[in-house]
C-alpha positions as CSV (number, residue, x, y, z in Angstrom):
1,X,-2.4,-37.5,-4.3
2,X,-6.0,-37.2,-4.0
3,X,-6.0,-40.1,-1.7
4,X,-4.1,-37.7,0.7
5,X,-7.5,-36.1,1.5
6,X,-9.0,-39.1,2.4
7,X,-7.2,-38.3,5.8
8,X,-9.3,-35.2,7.5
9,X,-6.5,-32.9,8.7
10,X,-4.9,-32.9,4.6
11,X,-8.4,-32.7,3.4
12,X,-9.5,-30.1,5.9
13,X,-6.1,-28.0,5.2
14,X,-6.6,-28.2,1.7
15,X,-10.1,-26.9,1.9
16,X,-8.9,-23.6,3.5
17,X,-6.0,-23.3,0.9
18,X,-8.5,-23.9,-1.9
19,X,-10.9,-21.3,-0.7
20,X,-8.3,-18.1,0.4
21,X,-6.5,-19.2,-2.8
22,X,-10.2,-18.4,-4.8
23,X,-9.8,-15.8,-7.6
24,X,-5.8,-15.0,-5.7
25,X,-8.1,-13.9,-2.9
26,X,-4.9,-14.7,-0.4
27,X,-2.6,-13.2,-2.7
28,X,-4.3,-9.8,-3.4
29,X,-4.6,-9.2,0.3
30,X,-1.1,-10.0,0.9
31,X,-0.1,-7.5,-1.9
32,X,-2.1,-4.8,-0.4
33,X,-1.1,-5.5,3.3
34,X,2.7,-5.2,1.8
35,X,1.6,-1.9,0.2
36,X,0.2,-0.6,3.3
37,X,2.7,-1.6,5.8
38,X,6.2,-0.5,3.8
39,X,5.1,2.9,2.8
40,X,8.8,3.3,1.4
41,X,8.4,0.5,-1.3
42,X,4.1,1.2,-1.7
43,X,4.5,1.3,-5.3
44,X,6.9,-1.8,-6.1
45,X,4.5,-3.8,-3.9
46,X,1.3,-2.7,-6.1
47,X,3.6,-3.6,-8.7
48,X,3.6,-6.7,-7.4
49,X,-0.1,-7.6,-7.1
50,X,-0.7,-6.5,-10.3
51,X,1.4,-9.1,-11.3
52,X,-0.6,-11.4,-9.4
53,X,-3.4,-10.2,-10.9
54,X,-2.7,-10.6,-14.6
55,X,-1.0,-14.3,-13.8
56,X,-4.6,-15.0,-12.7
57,X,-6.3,-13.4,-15.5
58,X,-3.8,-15.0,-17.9
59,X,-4.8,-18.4,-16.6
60,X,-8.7,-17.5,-16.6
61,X,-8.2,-17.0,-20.5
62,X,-6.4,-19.5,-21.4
63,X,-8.8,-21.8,-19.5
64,X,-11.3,-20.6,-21.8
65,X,-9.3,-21.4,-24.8
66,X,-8.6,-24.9,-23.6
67,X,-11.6,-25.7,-22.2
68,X,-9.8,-28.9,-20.4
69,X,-12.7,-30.8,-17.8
70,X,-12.1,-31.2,-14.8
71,X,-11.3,-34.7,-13.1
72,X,-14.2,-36.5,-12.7
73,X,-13.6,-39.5,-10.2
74,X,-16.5,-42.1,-10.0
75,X,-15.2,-43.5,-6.8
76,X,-14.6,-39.7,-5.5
77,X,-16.3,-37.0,-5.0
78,X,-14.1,-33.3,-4.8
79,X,-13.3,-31.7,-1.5
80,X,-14.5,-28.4,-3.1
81,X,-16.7,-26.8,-5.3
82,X,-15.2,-24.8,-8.2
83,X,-16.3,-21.4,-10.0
84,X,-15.4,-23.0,-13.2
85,X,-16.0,-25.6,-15.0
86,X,-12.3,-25.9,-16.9
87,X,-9.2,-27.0,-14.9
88,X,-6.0,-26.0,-17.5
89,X,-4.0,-24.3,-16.1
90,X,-4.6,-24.1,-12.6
91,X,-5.7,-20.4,-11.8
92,X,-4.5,-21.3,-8.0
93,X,-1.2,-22.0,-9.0
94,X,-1.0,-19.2,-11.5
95,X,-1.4,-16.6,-8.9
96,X,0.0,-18.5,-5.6
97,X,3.7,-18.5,-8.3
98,X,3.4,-15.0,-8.9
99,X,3.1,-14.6,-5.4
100,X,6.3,-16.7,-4.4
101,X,8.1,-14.9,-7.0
102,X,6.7,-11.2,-7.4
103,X,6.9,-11.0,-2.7
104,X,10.0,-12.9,-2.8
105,X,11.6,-10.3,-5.1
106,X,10.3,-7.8,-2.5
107,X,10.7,-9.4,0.8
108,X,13.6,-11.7,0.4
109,X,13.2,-12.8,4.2
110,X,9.2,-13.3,3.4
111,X,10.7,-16.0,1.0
112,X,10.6,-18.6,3.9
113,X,7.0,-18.2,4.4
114,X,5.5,-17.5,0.7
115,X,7.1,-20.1,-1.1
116,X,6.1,-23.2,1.3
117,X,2.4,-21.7,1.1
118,X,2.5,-21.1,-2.7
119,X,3.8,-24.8,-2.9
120,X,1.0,-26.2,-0.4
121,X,-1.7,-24.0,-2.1
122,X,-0.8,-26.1,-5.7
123,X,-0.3,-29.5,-3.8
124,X,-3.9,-28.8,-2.4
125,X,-5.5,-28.4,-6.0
126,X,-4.5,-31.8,-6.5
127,X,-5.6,-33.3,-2.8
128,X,-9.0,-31.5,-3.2
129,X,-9.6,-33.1,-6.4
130,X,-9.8,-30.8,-8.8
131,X,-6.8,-30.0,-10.7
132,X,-4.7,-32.4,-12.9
133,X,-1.0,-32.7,-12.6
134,X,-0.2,-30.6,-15.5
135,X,-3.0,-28.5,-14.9
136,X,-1.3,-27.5,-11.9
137,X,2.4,-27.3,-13.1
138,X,1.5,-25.2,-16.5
139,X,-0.1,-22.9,-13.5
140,X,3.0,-22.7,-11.7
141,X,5.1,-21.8,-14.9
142,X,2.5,-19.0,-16.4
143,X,3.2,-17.0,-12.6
144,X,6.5,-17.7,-12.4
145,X,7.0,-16.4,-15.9
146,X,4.5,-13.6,-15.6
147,X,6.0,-12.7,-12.3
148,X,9.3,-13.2,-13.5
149,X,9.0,-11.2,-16.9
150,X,6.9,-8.2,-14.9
151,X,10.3,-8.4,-11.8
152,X,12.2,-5.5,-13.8
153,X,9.2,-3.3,-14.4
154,X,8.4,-4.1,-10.5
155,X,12.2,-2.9,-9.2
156,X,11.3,0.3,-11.2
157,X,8.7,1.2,-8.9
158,X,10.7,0.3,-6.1
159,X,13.6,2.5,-7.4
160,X,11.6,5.4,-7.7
161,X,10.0,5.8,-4.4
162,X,13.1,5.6,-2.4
């Protein structure tokens, strides 16, 4: 996969996903632009972020648990630099699931454009160079199941400000 960014187009799109994907940086804004724009739904899509948010913060901690290194290629340098130093799980991937799933739940339509981009965001930690495989799917299951987990406390919201 990493071979992928060899070619400057991939490697150049995965430096863009990398960095608006930094600490759910893409992800929060989203959230908040969804809270702002559909007044009528404000709180479910707070909801939502926050689930974002903890996904992420789950994945910090358990990164410090772990304390997994980071790939080291001697023929390869990373695309990126990182803010940490550990790669399991992937905190991308942690917040870019939650994303897909929490703004799915909320914008079934928006499902067309969140899920690709959630998808390409974890593909990228791999093309950049930073992530292993697993790293990146255990960070796609801890959103999805923080996301998922966090959906009926998210509706709640959404039920109440109608």
């Amino acid at each position: 996969m990493r071979d992928f960014g060899t070619d400057r187009r991939v490697g150049g799109a995965a430096r863009v996903l990398s960095f608006s994907g930094e600490h759910g940086a893409l992800w929060l804004a989203a959230g908040i632009t969804g809270a702002v724009a559909d007044r009528e739904r404000r709180a479910a899509w707070l909801r939502a972020t926050a689930l974002v948010g903890t996904a992420h913060l789950a994945s910090m901690g358990i990164k410090r648990v772990v304390r997994r290194p980071r790939p080291r290629l001697a023929a390869r340098l990373p695309l990126v630099r990182t803010a940490g130093r550990y790669s399991f799980p992937s905190s991308h991937a942690s917040s870019a699931a939650a994303a897909a799933v929490a703004f799915g739940a909320l914008r079934p339509a928006g499902r067309g454009l969140v899920t690709p981009l959630a998808a390409a965001m974890c593909v990228s930690r791999l093309v950049v160079g930073v992530h292993y495989p697993t790293d990146v799917a255990a960070g796609a299951l801890l959103g999805g199941v923080t996301a998922g987990l966090g959906a009926k406390w998210m509706r709640g919201a959404h039920v109440r400000s109608l």
